[in-house]
N, CA, C and O of each residue as an XYZ file, in Angstrom:
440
protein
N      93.918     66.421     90.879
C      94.574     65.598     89.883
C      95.834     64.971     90.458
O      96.230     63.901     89.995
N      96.523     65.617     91.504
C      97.893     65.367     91.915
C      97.027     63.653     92.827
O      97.396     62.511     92.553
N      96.251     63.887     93.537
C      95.800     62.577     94.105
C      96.038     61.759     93.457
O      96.967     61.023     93.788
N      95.252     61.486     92.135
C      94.767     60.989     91.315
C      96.381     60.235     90.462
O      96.700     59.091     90.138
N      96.864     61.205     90.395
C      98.379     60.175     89.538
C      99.022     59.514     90.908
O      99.093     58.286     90.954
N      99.452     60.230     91.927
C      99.737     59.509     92.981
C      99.272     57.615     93.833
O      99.787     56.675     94.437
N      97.575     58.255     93.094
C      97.120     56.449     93.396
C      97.247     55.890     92.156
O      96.913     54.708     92.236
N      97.563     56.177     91.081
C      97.792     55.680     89.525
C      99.018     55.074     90.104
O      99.047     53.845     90.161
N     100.266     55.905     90.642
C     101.543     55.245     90.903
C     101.455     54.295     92.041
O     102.437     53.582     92.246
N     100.654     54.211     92.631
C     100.429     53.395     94.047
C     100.047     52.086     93.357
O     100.611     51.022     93.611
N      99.019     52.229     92.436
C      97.989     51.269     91.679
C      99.232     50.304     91.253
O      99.467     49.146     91.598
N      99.972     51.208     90.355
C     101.209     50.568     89.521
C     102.181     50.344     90.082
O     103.057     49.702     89.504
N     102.384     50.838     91.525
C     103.606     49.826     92.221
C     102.972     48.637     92.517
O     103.543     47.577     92.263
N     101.532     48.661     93.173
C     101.229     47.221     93.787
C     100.790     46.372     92.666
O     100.705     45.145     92.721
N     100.596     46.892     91.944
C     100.565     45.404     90.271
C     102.099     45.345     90.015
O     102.367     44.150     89.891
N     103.133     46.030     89.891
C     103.966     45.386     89.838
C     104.440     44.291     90.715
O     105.029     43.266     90.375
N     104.014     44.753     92.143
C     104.578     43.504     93.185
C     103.864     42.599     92.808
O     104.523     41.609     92.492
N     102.534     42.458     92.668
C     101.950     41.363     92.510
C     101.934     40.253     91.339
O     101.706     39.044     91.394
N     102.317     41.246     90.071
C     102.821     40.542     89.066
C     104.145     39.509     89.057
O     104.384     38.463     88.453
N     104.970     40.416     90.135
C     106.643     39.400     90.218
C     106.102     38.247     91.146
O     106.490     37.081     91.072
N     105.146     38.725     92.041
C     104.481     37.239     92.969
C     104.553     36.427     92.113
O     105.515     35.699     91.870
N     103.232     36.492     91.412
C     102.674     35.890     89.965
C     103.772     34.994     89.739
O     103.959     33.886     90.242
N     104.624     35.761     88.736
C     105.845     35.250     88.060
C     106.524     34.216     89.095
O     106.663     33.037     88.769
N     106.934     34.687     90.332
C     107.934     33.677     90.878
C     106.852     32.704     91.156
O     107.153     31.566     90.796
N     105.474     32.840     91.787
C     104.685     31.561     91.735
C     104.351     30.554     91.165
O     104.056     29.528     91.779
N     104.322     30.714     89.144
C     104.613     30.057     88.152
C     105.776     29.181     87.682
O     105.924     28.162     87.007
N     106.765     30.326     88.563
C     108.113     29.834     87.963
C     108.190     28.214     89.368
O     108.564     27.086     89.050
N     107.844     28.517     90.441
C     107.852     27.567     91.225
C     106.688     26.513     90.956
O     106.950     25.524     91.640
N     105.756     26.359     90.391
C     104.785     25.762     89.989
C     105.421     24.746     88.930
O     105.400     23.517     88.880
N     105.940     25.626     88.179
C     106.779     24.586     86.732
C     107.948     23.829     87.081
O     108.410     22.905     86.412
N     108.502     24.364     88.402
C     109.524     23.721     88.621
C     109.286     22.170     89.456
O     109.915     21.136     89.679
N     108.247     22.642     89.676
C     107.561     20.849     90.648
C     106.662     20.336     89.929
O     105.816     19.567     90.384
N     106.717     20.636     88.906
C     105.879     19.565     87.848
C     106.906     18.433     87.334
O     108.091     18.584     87.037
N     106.122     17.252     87.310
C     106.859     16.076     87.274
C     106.776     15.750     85.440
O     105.765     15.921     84.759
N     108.045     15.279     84.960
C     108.460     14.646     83.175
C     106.790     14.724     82.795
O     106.441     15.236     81.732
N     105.802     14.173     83.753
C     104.736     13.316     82.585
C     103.704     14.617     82.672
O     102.499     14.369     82.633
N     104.149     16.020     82.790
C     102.839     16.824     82.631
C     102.942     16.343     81.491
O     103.603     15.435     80.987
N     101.729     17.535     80.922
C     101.188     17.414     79.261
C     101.669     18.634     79.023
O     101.656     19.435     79.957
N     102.148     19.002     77.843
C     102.652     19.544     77.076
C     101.567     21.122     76.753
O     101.982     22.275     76.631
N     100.546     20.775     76.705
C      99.890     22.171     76.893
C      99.455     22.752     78.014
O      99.015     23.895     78.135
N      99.594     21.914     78.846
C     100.124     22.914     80.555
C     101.387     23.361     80.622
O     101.675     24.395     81.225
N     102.012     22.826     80.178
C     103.477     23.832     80.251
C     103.134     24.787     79.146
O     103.600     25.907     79.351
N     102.743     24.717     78.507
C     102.251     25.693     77.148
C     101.700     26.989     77.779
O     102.154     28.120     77.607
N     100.441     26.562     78.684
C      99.891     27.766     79.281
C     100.427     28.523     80.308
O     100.212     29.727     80.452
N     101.344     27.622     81.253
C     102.306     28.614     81.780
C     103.034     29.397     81.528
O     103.111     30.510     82.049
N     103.908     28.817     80.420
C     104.323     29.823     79.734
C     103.905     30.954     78.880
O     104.736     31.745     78.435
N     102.701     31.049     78.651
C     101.654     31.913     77.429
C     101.328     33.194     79.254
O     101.087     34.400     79.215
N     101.470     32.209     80.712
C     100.757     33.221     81.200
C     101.286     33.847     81.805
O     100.725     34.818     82.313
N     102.813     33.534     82.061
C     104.323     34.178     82.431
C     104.743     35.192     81.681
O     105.489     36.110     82.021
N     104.300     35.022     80.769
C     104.681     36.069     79.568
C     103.887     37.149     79.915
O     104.460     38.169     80.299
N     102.250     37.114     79.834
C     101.307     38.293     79.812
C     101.547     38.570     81.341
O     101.093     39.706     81.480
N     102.052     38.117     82.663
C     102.330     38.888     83.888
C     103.733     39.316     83.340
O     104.368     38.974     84.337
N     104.362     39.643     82.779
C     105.749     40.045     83.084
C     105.518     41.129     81.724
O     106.582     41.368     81.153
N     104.509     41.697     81.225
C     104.146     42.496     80.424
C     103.389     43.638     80.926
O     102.244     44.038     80.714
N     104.367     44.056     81.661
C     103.993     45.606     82.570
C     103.067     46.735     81.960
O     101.979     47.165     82.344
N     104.089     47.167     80.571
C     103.059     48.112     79.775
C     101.834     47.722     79.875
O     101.049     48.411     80.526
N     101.325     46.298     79.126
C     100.067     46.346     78.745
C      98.974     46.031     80.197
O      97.755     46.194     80.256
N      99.792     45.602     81.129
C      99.269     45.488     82.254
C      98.925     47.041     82.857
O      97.949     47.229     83.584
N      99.911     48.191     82.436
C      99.265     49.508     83.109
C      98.575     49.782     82.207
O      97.654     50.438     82.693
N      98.375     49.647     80.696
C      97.121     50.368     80.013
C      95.848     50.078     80.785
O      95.132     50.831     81.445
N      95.740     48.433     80.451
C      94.493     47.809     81.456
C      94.111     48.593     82.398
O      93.212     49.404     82.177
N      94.751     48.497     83.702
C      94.469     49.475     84.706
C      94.073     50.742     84.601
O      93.312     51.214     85.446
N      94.684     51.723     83.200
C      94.109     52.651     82.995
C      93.167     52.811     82.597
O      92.419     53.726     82.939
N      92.877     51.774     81.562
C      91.121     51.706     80.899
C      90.268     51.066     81.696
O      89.095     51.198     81.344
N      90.538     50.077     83.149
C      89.690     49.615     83.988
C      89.238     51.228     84.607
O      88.062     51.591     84.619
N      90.512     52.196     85.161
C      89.928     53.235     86.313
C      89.535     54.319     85.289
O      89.677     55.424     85.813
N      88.999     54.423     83.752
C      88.331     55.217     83.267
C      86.882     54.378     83.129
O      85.822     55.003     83.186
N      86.901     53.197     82.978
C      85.395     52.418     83.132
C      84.996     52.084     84.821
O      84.037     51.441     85.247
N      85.755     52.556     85.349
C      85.266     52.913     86.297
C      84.420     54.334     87.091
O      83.518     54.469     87.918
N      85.116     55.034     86.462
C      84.896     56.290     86.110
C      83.381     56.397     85.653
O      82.323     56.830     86.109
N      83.762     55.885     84.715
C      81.917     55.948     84.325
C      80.991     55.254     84.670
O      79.826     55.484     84.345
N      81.343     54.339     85.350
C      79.907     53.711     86.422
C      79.666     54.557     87.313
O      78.524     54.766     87.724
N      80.888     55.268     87.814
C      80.706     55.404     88.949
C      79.900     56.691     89.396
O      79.313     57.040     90.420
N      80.269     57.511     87.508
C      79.396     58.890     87.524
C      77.811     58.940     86.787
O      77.067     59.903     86.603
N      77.640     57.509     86.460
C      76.284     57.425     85.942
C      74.977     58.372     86.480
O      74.783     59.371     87.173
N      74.700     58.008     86.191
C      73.148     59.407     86.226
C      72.330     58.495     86.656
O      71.993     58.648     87.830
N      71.835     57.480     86.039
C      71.165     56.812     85.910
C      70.817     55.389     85.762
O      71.816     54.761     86.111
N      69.988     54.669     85.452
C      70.366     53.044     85.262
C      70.795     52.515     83.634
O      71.540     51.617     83.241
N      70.115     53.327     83.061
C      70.124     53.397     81.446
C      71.761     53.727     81.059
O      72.252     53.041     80.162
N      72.641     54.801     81.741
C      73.778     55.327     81.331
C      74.540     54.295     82.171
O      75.628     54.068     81.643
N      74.316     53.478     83.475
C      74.987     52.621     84.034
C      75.163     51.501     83.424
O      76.180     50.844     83.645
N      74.207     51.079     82.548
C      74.104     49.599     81.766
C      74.956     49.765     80.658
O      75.628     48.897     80.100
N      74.855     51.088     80.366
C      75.730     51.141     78.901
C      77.069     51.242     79.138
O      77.909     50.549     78.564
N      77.346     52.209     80.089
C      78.579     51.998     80.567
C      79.213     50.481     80.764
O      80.363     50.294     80.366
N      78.733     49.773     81.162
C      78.568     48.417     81.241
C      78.323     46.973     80.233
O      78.227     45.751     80.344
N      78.298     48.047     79.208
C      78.063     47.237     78.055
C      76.968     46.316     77.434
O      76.974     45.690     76.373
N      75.800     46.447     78.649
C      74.941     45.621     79.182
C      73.251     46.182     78.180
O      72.182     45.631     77.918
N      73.757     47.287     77.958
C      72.341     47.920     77.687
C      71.593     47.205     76.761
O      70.591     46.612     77.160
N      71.988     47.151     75.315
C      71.067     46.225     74.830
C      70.457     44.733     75.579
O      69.392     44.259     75.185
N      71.266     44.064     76.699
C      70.583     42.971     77.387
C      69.323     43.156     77.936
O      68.359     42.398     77.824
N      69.397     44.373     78.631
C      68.505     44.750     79.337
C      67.438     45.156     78.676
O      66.377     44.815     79.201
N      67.356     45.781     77.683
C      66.541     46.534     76.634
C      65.733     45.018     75.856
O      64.575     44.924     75.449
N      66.474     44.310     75.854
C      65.799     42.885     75.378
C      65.287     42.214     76.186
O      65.038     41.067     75.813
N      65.023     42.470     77.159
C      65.021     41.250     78.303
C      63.384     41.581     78.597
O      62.875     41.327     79.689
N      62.752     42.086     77.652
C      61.179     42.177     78.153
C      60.678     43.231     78.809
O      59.488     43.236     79.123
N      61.587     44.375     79.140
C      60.896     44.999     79.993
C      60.821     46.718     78.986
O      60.976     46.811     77.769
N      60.614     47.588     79.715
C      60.547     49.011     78.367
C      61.575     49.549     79.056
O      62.333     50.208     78.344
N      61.873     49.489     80.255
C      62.838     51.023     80.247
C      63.970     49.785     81.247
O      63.695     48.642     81.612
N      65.165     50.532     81.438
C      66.428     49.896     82.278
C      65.815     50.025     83.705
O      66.087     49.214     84.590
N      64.704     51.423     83.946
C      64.523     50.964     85.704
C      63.585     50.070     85.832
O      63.501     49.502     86.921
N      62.651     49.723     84.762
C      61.917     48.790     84.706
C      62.781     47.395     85.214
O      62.591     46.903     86.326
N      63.693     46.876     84.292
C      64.555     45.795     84.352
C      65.305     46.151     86.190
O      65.967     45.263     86.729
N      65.144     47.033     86.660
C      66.000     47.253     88.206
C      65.016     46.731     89.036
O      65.280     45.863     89.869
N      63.616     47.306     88.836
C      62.732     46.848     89.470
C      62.145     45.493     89.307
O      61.648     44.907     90.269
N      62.192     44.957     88.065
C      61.904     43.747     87.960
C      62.735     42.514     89.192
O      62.216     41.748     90.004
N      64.507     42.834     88.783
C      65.171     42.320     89.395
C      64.955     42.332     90.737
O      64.919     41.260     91.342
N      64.801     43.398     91.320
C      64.971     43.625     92.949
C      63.668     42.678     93.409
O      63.734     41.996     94.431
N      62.527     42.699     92.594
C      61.155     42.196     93.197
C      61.861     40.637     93.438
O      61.618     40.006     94.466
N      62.765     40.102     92.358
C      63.372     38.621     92.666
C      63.542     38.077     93.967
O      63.115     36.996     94.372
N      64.147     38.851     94.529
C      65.015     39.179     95.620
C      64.167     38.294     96.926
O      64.607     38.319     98.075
């Protein structure tokens, strides 16, 4: 477990650096935009300056990405991998009877 928070804090130092990238990259982006942008490009810069400089919700993310990661990664199977994935009913519709059916279908593509 000690690993495990250690790369959590690793995770969350390097999104922070990359977030202030972010930020100063925007902030230099807006600053060389010429009088005649449009008004909802400066809109979205600013809407997206905001959500990088929003650390909290930026480490929840990360935490609920490396628990859905988690569960792909401990799947059993193709059926528990799809769901994990959110995918299962696609697959379950897509014509075939079972999820390894739909694996095998796919791979024959190939």
């Amino acid at each position: 477990m000690g690993s495990q928070s250690s790369s959590l804090a690793q995770l969350a130092a390097e999104a922070e650096d990359a977030i202030a990238a972010a930020a100063a990259a925007l902030d230099a982006a807006e600053a060389l935009e010429s009088g005649s942008a449009d008004a909802a490009a400066a809109s979205v810069l600013t809407d997206v300056r905001e959500r990088l400089r929003d650390l909290p919700a930026m480490s929840e993310w990360s935490k609920e990405t490396l628990e859905w990661l988690e569960d792909v990664e401990t799947s059993e199977d193709f059926l528990e991998l799809f769901d994990s994935m959110e995918l299962l009913g696609d697959v379950l519709t897509d014509g075939t009877s079972s999820a390894d059916e739909f694996v095998e279908e796919a791979s024959a593509l190939r």
